[in-house]
N, C-alpha and C positions, 0 to 999 in steps of 0.2 A: 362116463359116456362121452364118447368124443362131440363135441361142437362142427356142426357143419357150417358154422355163419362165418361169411368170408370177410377175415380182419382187414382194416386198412392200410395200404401200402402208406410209405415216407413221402410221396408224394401229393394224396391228399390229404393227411396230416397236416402239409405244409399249406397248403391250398386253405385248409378251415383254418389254419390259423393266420394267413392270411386275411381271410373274409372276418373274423372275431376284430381283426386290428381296425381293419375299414368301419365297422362298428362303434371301438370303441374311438376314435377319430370322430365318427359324426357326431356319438354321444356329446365329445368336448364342444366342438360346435357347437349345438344345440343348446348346452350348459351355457356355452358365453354368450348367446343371443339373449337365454333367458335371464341372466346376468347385466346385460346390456338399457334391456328393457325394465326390470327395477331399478337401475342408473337413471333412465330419463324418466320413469315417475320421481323419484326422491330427488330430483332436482328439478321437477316446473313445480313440486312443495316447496322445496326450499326458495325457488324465486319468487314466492306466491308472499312467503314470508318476508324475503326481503325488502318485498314491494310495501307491503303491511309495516314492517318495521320503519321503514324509511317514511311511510307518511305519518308514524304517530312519532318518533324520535329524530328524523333527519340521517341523512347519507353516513354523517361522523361519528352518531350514537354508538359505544362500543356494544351492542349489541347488535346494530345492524351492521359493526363491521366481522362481528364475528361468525356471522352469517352469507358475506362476501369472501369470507378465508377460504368455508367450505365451499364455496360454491367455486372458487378458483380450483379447491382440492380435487372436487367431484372433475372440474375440466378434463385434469390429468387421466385422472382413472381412464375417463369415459374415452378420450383418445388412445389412450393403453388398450384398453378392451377395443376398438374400432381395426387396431395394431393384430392385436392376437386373434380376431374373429378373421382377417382376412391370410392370416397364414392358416387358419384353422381346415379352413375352407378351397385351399391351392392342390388340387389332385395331382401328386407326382406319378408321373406314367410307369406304367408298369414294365422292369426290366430282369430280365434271366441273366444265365450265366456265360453268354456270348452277345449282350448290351454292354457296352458303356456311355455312362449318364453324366454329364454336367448342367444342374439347375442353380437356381436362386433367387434372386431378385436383386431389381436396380432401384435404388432408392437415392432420394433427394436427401440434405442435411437435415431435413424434421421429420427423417426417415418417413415420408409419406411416397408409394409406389411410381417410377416413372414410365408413360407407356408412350407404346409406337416405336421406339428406336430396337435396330438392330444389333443380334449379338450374335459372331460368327469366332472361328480359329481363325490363326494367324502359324506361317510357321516361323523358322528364324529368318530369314528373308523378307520379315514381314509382307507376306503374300498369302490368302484367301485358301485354308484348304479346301478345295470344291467337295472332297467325297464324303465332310463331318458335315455340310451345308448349312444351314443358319436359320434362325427365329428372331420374332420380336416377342418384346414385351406385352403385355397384357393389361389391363389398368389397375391391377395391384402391382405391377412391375415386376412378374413374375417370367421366366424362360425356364426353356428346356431344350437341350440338344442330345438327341442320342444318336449311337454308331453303331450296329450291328456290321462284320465284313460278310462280301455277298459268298454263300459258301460257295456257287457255282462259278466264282473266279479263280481263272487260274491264281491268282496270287491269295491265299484266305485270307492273311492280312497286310492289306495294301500298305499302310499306315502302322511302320516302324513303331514299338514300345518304347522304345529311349528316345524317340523323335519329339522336343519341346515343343508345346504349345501354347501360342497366348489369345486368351479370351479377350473378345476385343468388341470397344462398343463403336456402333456407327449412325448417323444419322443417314437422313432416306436421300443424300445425297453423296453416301460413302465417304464424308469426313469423318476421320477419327476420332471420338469424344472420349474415350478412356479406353485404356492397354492395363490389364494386370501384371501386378511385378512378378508374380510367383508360377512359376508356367505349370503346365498342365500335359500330362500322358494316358495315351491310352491304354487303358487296363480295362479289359473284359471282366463283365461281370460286377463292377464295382459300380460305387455312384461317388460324383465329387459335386461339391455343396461350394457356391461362392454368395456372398451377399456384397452389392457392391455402392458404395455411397457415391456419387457424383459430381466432381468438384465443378460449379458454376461458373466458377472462372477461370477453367481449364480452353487455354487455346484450343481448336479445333486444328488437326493435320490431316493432309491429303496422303493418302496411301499411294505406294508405287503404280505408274500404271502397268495393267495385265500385260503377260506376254502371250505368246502361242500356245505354251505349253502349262499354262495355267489360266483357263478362258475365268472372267469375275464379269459377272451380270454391271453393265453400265449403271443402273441405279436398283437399289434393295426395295422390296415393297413399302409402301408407305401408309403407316398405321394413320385410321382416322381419326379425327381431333374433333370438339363440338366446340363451336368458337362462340357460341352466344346462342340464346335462345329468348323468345321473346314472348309475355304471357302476360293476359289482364291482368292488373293488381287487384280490382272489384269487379265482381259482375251481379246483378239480380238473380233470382231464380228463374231459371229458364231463361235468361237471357244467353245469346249465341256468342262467345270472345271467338276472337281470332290467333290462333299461335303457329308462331313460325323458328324456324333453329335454320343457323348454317354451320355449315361442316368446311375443312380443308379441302381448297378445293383440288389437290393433287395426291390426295387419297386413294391408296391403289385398290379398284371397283375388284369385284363386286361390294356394294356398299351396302348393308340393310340399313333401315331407319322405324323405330317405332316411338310412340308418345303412347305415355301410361296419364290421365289424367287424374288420378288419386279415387275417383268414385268406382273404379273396377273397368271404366271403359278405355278402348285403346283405339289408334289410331297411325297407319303410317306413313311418310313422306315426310317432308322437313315443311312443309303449309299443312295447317289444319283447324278446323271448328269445332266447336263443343259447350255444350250447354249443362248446369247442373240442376239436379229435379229437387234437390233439398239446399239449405242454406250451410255454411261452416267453413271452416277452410281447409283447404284441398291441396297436394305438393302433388303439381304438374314434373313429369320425367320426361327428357328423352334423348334418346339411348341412339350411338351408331354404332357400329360393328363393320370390320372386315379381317381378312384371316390375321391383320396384325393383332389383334384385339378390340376392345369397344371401347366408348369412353361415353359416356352420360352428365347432363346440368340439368338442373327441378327452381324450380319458380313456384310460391308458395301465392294462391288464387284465392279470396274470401270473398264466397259469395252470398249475401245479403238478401232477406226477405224484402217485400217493397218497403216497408216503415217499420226503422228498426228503435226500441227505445231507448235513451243514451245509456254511455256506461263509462264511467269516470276510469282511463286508463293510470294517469300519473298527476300527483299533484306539485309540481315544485315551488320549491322556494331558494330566492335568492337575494343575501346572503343568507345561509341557512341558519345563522346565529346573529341574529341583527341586533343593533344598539338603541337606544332611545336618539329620536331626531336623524335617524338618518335612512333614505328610502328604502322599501322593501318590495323587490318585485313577485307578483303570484303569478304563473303558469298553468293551465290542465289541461292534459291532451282526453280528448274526450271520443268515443265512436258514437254512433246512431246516425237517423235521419234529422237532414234539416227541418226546420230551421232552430236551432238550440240556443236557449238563453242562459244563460249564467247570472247566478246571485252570488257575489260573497257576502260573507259576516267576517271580520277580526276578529273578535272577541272584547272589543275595549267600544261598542255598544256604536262603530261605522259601519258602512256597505258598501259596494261598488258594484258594478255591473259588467261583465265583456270577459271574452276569455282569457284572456291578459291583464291585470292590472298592476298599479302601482298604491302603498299603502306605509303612512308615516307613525309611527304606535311613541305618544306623547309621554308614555311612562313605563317603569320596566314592571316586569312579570311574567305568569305564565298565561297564556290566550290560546284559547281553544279555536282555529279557524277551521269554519264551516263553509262549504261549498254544495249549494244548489243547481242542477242540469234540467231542465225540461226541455221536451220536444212537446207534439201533437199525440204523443201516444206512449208518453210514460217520464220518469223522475228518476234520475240517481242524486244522490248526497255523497260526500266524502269528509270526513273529520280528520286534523291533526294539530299535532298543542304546540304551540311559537313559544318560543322560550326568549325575553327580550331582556337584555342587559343595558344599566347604566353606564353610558360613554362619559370620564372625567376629561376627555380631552377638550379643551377647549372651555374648562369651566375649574372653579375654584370649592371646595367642597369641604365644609366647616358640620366636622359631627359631634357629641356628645352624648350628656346625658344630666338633667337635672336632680339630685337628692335633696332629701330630708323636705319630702312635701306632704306632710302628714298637715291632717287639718284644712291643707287647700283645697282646696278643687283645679284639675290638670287645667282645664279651657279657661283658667281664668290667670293664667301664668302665661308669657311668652317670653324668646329671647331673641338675643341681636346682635350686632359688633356694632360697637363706636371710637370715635378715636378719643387719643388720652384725653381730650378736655371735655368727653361725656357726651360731644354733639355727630347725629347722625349725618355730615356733611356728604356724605355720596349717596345719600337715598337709600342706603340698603334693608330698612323693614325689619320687623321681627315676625316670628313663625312659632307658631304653637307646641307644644310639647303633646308626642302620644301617651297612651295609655300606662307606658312604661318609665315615663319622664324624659323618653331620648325626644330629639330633635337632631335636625339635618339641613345648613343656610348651605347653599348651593346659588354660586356666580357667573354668568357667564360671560366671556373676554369681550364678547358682540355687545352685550349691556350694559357695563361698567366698565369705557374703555377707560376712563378718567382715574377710575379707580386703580387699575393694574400700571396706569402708568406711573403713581406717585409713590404706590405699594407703603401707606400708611401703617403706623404700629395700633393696629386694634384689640382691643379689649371687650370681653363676651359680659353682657347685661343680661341680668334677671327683671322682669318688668310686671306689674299687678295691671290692672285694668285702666287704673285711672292714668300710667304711665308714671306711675311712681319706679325707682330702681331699689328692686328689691336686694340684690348685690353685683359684686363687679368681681370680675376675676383680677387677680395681679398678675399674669402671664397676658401674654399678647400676643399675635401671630401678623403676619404680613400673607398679601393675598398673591397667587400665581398660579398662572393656566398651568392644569392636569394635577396639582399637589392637591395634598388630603392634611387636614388637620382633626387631632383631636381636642377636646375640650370638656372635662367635667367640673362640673359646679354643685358646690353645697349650699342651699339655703341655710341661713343662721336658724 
């Protein structure tokens, strides 16, 4: 039984599968926004972490630098993806088989899009062909020129096939700013694809001036620029900022201008006021346009409940790996309402008060430092552990270790250095043995200068309570800033 359903010609065959390609084009899009947006959650985690890691191990901890690797890696991506979502998104126009197309884009050396300048043919005469006409860039730095010839001229195509042509960039004062090497012909039907990086310290050259028979517009339009924008860093709730943008001001009009304030409302002109109904912070946009293209700057607005309670942003510490005896400064950037106090703790049983302070830790170890914030309307704490090391410099440092103390009691044994004739002539004391029978005489150059200047041959004593010597080592040492000696001793 024959079929009366009318098949479809090659023509819209071609048509749906055009409309499937636009499709799957948005689909890509769409995949790399969704893409884009698990990038910036997995990286205010990772910074959450870093922040975390840094204040219970410090900047150098190799865990918190392995967590600065990623977060440099995540960079790249997220600029990658930034890169690919805006060609994703570049609509090339639509052309048949009596168009010819040259697009691209003009890009800076960190290939980021350059816009407002113009892009016109040239032919070998370096002169303006008027009937290809010219575009500007876009703010992804994207163009497009096409040529259909007009069929109702006597000549159908004006514009010789083997006649060279050079793409050629112009600023809105028709200097020169880049000439492609490679020239360019018109072929119906086809599309040519340039991407062109822009050398920044390429001299700028003046084009021949026009003649009669080749009229070139005195100056090309001139894409708008946003040159600053201006926007509360805080505001209350409900309280009114004031924001203001200027634009270039020889920007060829018509000019739109809008402000997005991040809460969904909008506003146009380059002055404008606004208030927020809830607290948080908010990226103020805005945006100018003219047929060059548009170009946009955002200003990030936090606006604050009347009293807000603090919140301990960062706590630093400087040197992050401090020595015994030598200062150590604390830092915390803190938010809330005033008026806020600060407590510290060390950990080594002092305190200090101010957002700033300065703090000297008499002995080495690990210390837990604690920081207290209060306002009038709530408390943060912040915890991280100082790791404090013994500095030999500037001190002379005599270790060992007492054996064969069976029978005695540790606390009733101490040792010493004297010189060879048994007498403690520079004052230096004896120090008690721990649990394990070590001991540790420690000099300092500041304390004993008499001592280091004469650098005596000393000899390590075992000593009982009454100051009796219980024995004497036969090796000897001489004393000097930053050396380390050892010294073990046997009780008989």
């Amino acid at each position: 039984m024959a079929s009366n359903q009318k098949q479809p010609g090659l023509e819209e065959k071609l048509q749906a599968v055009d409309r499937g390609i636009d499709c799957l084009d948005q689909a890509r899009s769409q995949g790399l926004e969704r893409l884009q947006t698990l990038q910036v959650i997995n990286n205010t985690l990772l910074e959450r972490e870093q922040q975390r890691l840094s204040r219970k191990y410090g900047a150098t901890h190799p865990r918190t630098q392995k967590v600065n690797q990623r977060l440099v890696y995540n960079q790249g991506v997220r600029q990658e993806l930034e890169r690919e979502i805006e060609r994703s998104q570049i609509q090339v126009p639509k052309t048949d088989d009596q168009t010819w197309l040259v697009h691209g884009r003009l890009l800076t050396a960190e290939l980021k899009g350059i816009s407002g300048l113009t892009l016109s043919l040239f032919d070998a005469e370096n002169r303006w062909v008027r009937q290809l006409g010219f575009t500007c860039t876009d703010s992804r730095g994207y163009f497009a020129i096409s040529y259909s010839p007009d069929p109702n001229s006597p000549d159908p195509n004006p514009i010789p096939a083997d006649q060279p042509l050079t793409l050629t960039v112009t600023d809105g004062d028709r200097q020169i700013l880049h000439q492609e090497q490679t020239p360019l012909f018109v072929r119906l039907g086809l599309i040519d694809s340039r991407e062109i990086i822009l050398d920044p310290n390429a001299e700028p050259k003046t084009p021949p001036e026009p003649d009669d028979e080749t009229p070139v517009p005195d100056v090309f339009p001139k894409a708008v620029q946003v040159t600053s924008i201006q926007a509360p860093a805080q505001l209350k709730v409900n309280e009114v900022g004031n924001f203001s943008a200027e634009i270039n001001p020889d920007s060829t009009p018509p000019v739109t201008t809008q402000w997005q304030f991040g809460d969904g409302a909008t506003a146009m002109g380059l002055l404008a006021q606004h208030s927020y109904a809830e607290a948080g912070t908010y990226r103020a946009v805005f945006t100018a346009s003219n047929q060059c293209g548009r170009d946009s700057k955002s200003a990030d607005v936090q606006v604050r409940a009347d009293s807000q309670p603090p919140m301990i942003e960062t706590v630093t510490v400087q040197p992050e790996s401090p020595t015994v005896g030598s200062p150590v400064k604390f830092e915390a950037t803190v938010q809330g309402s005033p008026p806020l106090s600060f407590q510290w703790k060390f950990g080594d049983d002092q305190m200090a008060q101010g957002a700033g302070v300065t703090h000297t830790y008499d002995r080495p170890g690990l210390f837990t430092l604690a920081l207290t914030v209060t306002n009038p309307v709530g408390t943060a704490t912040a915890e991280r552990e100082i790791r404090v090391t013994s500095s030999e410099r500037g001190f002379w440092v005599v270790r060992g270790r007492v054996t064969n103390l069976a029978n005695r009691e540790f606390a009733t044994v101490t040792v010493g250095l004297r010189n060879r004739a048994g007498e403690d002539a520079f004052n230096l004391g004896t120090v008690p043995l721990d649990r394990e029978g070590d001991f540790t005489l420690r000099y300092a150059v500041a304390e004993f200068p008499s001592l280091f200047e004469a650098r005596p041959m000393l000899f390590l004593i075992v000593q009982d309570p009454t100051g009796r010597v219980l024995v004497r080592s036969n090796e000897a040492v001489q004393p000097e800033s930053g050396k380390r000696d050892r010294m073990d001793i046997a009780l008989p």
